[in-house]
Backbone as CSV, one residue per row, in Angstrom:
resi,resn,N_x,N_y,N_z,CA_x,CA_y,CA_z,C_x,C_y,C_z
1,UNK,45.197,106.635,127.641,45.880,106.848,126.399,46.438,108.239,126.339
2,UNK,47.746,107.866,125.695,48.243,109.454,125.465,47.976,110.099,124.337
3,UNK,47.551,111.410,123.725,46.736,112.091,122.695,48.521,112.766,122.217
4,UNK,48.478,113.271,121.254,48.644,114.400,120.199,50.710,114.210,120.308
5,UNK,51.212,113.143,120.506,52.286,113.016,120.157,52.726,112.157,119.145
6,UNK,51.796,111.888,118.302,51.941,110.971,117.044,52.863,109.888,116.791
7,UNK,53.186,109.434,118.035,53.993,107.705,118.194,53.280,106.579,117.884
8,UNK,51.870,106.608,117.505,50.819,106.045,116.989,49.746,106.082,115.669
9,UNK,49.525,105.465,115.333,48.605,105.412,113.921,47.375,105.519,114.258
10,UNK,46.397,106.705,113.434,45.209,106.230,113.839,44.227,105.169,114.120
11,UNK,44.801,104.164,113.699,44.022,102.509,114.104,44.602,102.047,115.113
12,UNK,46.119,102.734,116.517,46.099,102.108,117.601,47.389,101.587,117.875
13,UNK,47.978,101.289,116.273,49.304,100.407,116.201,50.307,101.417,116.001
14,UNK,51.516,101.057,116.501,52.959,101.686,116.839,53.329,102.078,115.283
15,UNK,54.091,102.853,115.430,54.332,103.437,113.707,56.051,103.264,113.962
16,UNK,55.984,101.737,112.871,57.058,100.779,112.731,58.053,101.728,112.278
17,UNK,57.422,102.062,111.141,58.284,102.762,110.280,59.477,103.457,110.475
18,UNK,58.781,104.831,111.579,59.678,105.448,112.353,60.954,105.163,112.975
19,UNK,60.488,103.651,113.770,61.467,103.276,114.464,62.632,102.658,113.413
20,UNK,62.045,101.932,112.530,63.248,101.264,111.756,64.155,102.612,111.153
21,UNK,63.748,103.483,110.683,64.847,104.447,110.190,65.441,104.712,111.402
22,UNK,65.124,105.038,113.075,66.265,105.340,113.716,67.186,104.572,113.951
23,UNK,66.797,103.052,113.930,67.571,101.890,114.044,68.334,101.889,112.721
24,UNK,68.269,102.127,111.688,69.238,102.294,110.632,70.162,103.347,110.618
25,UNK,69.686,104.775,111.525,70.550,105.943,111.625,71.823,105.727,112.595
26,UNK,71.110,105.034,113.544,72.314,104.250,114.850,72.994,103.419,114.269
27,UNK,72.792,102.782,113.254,73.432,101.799,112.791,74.597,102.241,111.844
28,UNK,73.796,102.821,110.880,75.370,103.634,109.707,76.174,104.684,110.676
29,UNK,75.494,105.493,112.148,76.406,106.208,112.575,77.521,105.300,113.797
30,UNK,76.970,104.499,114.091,78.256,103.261,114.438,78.804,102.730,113.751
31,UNK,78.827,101.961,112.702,79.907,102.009,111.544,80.375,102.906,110.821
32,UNK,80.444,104.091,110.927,80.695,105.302,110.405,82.016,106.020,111.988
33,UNK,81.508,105.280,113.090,82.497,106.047,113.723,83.373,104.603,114.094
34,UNK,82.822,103.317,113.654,84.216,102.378,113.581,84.919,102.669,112.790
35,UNK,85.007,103.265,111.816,85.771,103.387,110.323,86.487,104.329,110.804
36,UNK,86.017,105.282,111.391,87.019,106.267,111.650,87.966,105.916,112.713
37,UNK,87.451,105.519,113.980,88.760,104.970,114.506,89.718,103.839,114.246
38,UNK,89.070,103.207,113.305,90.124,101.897,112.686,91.103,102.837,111.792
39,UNK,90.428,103.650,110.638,91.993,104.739,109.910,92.898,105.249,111.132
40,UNK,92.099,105.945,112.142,93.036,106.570,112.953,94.044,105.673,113.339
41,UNK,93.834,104.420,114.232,94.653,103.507,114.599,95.815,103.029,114.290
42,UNK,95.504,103.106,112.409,96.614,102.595,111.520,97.617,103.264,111.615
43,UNK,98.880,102.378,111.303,100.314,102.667,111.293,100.080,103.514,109.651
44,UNK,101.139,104.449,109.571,101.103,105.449,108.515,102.421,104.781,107.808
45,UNK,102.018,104.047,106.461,102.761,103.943,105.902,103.755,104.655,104.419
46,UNK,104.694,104.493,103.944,105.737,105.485,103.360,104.742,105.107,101.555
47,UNK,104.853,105.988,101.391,104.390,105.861,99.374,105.967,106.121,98.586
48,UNK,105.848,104.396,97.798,106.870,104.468,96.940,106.039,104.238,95.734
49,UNK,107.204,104.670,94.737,106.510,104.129,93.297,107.636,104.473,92.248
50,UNK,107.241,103.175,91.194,108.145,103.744,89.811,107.652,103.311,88.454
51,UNK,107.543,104.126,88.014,107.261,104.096,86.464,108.127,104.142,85.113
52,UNK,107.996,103.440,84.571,108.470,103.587,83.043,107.573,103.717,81.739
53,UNK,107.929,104.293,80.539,107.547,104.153,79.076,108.662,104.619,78.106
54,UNK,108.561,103.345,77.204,109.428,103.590,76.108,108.838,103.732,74.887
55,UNK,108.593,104.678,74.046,108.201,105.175,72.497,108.921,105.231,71.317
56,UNK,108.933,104.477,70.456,107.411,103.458,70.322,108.582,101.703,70.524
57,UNK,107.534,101.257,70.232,108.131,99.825,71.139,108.651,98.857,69.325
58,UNK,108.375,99.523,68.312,109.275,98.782,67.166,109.631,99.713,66.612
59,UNK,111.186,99.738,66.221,111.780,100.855,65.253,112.954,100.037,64.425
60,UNK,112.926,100.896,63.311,114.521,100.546,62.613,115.963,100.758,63.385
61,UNK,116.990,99.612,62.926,118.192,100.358,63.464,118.708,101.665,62.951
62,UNK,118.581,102.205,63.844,119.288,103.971,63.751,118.550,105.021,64.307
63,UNK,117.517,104.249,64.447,116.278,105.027,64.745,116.168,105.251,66.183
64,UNK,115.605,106.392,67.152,115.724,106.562,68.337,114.431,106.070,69.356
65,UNK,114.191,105.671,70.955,112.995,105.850,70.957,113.529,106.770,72.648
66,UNK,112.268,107.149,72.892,112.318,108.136,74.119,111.875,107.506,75.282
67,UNK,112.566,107.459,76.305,112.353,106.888,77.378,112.087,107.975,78.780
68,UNK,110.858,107.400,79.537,110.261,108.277,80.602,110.307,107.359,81.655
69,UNK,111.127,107.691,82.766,110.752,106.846,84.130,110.812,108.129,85.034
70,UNK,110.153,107.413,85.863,110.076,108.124,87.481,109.616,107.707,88.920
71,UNK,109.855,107.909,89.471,109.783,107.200,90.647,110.343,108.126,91.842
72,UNK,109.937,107.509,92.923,110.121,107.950,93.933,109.703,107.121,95.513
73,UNK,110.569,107.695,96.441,109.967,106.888,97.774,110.197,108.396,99.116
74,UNK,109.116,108.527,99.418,109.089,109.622,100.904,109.499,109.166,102.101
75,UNK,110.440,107.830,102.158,110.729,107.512,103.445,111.974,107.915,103.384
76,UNK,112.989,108.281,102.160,113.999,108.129,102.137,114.524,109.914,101.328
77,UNK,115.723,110.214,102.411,116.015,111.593,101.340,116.867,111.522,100.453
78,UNK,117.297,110.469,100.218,118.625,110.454,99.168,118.347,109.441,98.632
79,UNK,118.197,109.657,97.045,117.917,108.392,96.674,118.209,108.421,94.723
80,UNK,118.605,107.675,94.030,118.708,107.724,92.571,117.640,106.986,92.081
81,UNK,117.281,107.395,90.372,116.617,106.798,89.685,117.492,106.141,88.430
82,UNK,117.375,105.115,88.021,118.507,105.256,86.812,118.130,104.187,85.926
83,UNK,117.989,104.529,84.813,117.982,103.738,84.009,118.701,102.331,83.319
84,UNK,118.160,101.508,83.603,119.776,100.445,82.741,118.855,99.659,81.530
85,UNK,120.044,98.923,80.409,119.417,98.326,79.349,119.866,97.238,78.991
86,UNK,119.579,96.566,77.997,120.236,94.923,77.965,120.012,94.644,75.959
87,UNK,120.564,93.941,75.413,120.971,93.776,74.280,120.906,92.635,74.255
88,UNK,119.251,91.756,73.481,119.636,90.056,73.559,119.628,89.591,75.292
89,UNK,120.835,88.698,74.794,121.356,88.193,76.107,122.361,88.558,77.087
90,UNK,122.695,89.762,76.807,123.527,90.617,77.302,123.742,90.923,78.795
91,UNK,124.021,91.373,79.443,124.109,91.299,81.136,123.314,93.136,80.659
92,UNK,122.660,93.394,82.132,122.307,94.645,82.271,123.173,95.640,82.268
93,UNK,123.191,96.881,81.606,123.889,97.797,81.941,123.354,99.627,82.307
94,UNK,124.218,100.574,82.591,122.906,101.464,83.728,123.387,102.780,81.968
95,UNK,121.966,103.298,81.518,122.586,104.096,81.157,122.567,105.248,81.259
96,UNK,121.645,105.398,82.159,121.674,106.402,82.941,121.106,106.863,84.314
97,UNK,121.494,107.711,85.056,121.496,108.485,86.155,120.686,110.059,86.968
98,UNK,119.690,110.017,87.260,119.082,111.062,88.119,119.115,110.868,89.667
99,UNK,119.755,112.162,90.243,120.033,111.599,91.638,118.868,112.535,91.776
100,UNK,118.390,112.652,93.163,117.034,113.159,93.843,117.465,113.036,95.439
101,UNK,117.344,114.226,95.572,117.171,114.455,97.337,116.436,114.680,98.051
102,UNK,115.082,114.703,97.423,113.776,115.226,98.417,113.135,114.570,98.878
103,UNK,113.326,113.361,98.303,112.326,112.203,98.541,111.296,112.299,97.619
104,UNK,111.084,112.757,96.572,110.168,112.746,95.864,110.264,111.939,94.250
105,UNK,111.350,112.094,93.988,111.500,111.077,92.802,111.512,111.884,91.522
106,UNK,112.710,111.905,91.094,112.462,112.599,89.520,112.008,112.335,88.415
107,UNK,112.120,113.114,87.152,111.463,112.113,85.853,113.583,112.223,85.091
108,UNK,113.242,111.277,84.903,114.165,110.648,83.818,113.716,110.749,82.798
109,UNK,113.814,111.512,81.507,114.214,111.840,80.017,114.862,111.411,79.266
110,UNK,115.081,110.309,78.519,116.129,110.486,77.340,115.640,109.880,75.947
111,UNK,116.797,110.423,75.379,116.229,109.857,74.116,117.837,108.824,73.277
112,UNK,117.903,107.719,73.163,118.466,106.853,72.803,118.301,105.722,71.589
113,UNK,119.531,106.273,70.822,119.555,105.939,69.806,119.822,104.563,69.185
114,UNK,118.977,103.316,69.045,119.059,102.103,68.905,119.944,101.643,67.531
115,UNK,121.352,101.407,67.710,121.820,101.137,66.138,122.190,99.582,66.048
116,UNK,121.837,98.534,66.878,121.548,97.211,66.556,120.883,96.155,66.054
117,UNK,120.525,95.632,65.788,119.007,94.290,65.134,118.919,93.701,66.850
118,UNK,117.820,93.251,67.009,117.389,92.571,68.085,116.074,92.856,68.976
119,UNK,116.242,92.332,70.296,115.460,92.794,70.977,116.025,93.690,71.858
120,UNK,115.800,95.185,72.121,116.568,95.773,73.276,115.540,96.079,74.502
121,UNK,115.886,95.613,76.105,115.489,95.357,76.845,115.946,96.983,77.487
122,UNK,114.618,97.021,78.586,115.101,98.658,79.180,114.102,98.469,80.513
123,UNK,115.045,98.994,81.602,113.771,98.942,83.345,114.603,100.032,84.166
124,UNK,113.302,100.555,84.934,114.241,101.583,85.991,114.126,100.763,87.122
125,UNK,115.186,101.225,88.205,115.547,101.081,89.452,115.734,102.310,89.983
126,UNK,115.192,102.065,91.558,114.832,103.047,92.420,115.940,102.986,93.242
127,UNK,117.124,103.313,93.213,118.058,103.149,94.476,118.301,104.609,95.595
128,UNK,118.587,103.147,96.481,118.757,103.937,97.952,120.026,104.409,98.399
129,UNK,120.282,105.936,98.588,121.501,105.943,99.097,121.765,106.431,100.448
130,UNK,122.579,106.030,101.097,122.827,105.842,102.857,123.089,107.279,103.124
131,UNK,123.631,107.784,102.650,123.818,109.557,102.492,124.051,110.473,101.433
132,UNK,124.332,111.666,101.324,124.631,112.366,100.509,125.838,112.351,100.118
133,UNK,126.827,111.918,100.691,128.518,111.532,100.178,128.831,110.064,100.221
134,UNK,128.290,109.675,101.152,128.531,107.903,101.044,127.566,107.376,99.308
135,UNK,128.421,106.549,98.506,127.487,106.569,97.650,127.450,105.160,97.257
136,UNK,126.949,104.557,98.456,126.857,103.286,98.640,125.336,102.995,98.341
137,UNK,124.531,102.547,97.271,123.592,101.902,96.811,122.817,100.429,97.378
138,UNK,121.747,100.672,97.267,120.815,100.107,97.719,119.727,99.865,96.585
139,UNK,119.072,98.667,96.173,117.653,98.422,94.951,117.069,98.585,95.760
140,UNK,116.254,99.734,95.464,114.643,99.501,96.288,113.627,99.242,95.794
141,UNK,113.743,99.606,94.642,112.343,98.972,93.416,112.925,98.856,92.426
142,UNK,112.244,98.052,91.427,112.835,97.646,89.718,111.459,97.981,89.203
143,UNK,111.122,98.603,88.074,110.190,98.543,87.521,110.257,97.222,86.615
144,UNK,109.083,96.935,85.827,108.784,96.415,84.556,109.560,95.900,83.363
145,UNK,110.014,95.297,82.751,111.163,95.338,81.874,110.279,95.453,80.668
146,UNK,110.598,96.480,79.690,110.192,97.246,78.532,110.883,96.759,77.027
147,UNK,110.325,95.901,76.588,111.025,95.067,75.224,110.706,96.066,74.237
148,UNK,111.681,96.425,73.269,111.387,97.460,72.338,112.631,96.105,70.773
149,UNK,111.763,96.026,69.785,112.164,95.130,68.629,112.955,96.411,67.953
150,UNK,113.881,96.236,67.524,114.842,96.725,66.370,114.965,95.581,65.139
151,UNK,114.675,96.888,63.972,114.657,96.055,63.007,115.752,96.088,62.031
């Protein structure tokens, strides 16, 4: 028998215990270094995004509400944000325009003055443009469509 390296219990038997925590340490540190080479592996993909809010969502006619979008996509350096709106059943129309060159996406601001009865409809689009002088458009995202009641 071997003395004074404590791999044993004083009654003779193997000290389980021990072993199961190293078998659990090998265990989270092999899934701990699959995880890491599965992120590494991955293809790096581009972050787009677009947001809208319109305040407040019922008003009188005459009355204004304020509109916030923004958006953006990092794959692309030229690119617009723009607002368009709709009246009823109306076809869409843009009413406004932020161009952006960084790839990062601007905020759009305005404040627009509702002087009709109805429902007025409002969404941003993320467009793509092929260059800085070509100003040939591309949809790359639509946000949400934002119903605001006029009364």
């Amino acid at each position: 028998m071997r003395g004074g390296s404590g791999a044993r219990d004083p009654d003779g038997r193997k000290n389980v215990k021990r072993y199961r925590q190293a078998g659990r340490r090998v265990a989270v540190l092999g899934l701990t270094g699959a995880a890491v080479v599965a992120v590494a592996a991955s293809p790096a993909f581009a972050k787009s995004d677009i947001g809208l809010s319109v305040t407040p969502r019922v008003v009188h006619a005459g009355q204004s509400v304020h509109v916030n979008a923004s958006g953006g996509d990092d794959a692309y350096s030229s690119e617009e944000l723009c607002l368009d709106a709709h009246l009823g059943r109306a076809a869409w129309h843009t009413v406004k325009c932020v161009s952006e060159y960084r790839g990062t996406g601007g905020p759009l601001l305005d404040t627009i003055r509702l002087t009709h009865r109805g429902n007025e409809s409002f969404r941003a689009q993320l467009l793509r443009l092929s260059g800085t002088h070509d100003r040939n458009r591309v949809v790359d995202r639509t946000s949400g469509t934002i119903v605001v009641t006029v009364r």
